[in-house]
C-alpha positions as CSV (number, residue, x, y, z in Angstrom):
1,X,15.0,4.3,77.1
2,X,18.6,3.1,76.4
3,X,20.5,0.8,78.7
4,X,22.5,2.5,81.3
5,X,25.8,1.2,81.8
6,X,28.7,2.2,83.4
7,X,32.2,1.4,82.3
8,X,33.0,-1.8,83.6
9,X,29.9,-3.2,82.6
10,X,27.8,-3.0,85.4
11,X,23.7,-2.4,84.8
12,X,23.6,-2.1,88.9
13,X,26.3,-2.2,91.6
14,X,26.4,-5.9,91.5
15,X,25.0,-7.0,88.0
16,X,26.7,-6.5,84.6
17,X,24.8,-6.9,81.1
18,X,27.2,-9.8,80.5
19,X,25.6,-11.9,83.6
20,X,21.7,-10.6,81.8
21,X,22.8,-12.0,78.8
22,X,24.5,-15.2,80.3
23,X,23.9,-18.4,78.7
24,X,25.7,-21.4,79.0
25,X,24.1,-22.9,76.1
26,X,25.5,-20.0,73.8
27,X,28.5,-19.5,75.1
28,X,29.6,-23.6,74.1
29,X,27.9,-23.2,70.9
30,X,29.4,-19.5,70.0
31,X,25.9,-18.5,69.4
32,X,25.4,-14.4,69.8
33,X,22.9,-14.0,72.9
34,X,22.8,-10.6,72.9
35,X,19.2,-8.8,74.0
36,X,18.3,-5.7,72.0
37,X,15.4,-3.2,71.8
38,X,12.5,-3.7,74.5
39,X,14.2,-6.8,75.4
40,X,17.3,-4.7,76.4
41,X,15.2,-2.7,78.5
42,X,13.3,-5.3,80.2
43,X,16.8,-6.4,81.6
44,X,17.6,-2.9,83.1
45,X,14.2,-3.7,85.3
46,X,14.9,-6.8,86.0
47,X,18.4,-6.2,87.1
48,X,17.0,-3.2,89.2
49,X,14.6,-6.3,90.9
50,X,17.7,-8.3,91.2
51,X,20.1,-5.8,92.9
52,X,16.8,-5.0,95.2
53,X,17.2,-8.9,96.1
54,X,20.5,-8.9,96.3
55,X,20.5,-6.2,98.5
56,X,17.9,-7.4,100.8
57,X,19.4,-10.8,101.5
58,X,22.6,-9.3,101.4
59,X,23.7,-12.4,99.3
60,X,25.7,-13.0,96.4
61,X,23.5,-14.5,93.7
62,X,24.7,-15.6,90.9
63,X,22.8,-15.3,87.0
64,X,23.0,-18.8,85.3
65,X,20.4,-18.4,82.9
66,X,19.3,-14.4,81.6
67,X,18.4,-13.4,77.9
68,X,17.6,-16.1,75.3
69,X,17.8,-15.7,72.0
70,X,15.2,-17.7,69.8
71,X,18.2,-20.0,68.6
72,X,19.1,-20.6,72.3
73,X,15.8,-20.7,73.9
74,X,14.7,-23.5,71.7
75,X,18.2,-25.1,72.0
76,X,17.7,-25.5,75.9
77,X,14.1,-26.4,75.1
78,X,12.8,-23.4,76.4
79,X,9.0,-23.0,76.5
80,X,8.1,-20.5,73.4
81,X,6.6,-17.7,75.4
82,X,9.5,-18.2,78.3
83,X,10.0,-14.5,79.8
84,X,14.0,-15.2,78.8
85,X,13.0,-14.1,75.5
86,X,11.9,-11.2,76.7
87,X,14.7,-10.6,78.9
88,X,12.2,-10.4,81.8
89,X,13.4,-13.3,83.8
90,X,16.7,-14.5,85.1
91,X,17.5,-18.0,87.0
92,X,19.5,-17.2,90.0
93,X,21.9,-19.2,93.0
94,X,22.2,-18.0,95.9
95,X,26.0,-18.5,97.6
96,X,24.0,-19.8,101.1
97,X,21.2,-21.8,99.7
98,X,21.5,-25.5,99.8
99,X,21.2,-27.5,96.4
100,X,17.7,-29.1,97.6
101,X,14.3,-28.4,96.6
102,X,13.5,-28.0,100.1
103,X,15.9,-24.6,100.4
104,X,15.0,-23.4,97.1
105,X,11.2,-23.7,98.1
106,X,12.2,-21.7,100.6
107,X,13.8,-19.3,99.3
108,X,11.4,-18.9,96.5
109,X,8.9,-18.1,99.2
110,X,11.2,-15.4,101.1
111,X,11.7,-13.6,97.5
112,X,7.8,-13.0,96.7
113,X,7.2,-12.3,100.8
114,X,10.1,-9.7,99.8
115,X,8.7,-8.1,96.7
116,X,4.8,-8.0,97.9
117,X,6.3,-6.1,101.3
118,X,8.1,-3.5,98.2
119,X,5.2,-3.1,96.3
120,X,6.6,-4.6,93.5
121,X,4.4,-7.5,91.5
122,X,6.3,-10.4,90.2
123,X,5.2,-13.1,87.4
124,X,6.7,-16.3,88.6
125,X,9.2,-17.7,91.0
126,X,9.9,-21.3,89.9
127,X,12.3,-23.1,91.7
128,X,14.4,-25.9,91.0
129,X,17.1,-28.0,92.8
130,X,19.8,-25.5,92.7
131,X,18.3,-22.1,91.5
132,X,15.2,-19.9,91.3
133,X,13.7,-18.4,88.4
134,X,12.9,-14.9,88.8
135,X,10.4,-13.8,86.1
136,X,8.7,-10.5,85.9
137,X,6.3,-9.5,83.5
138,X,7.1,-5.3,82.4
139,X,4.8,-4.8,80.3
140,X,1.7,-6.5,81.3
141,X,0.4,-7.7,85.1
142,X,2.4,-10.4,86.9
143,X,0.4,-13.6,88.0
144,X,2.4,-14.2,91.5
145,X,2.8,-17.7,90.9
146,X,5.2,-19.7,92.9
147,X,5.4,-23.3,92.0
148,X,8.2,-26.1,91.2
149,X,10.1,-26.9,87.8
């Protein structure tokens, strides 16, 4: 399968493969952080979860964290086996969640409610004091774990 995109960028109505590939971390350091093969693909299903997010919240969300490169995962001191390297997972802010643990508890919560009403099967949902982490898994079952960074 190749990535669909259409000419401005855009994976989905709201996310371009520039946000899938964002990375803070490479971006400073000039480092390429560009997802290719399976790991290109991966990020066309997860941005097809994310716009369904999106969409249901009816929310800006914002990607701060998509595709790592091995040079950038292990810069950020990303876990070896992180579902960023796989382009399967994506930390997101939400424009009307607070900057708490509390509200991204919360939030966390109302995603997998969400995605089990949809039918679709998610690996984890970690959240931290200003974002979630959406990970799927693609290619293998998802363990529906929700838990704090």
């Amino acid at each position: 399968m190749s990535m669909l995109i259409n000419r401005d960028g855009y994976v989905t109505k709201n996310f371009k493969l520039s946000e899938l590939n964002a990375s803070g971390y490479a971006r400073s350091r000039r480092i390429k952080n560009v997802a290719t093969g399976y790991t290109a693909e991966n990020q066309q299903w997860l941005a097809i979860v994310l716009q369904l997010i999106r969409d249901h919240f009816g929310v800006p969300m914002v990607i701060t964290s998509g595709f790592r490169s091995d040079v950038v995962n292990k810069g950020v001191g990303g876990s070896p086996t992180s579902a960023h390297r796989h382009g399967s997972a994506a930390d997101v802010k939400f424009s009307n969640v607070a900057n708490n643990l509390n509200a991204q508890r919360e939030m966390a919560i109302k995603i997998a409610q969400f995605l089990d009403e949809i039918g679709i099967v998610y690996d984890q949902l970690i959240y931290y004091k200003s974002w979630v982490h959406v990970g799927m898994r693609f290619r293998s079952n998802g363990r529906k774990q929700i838990f704090a960074g």
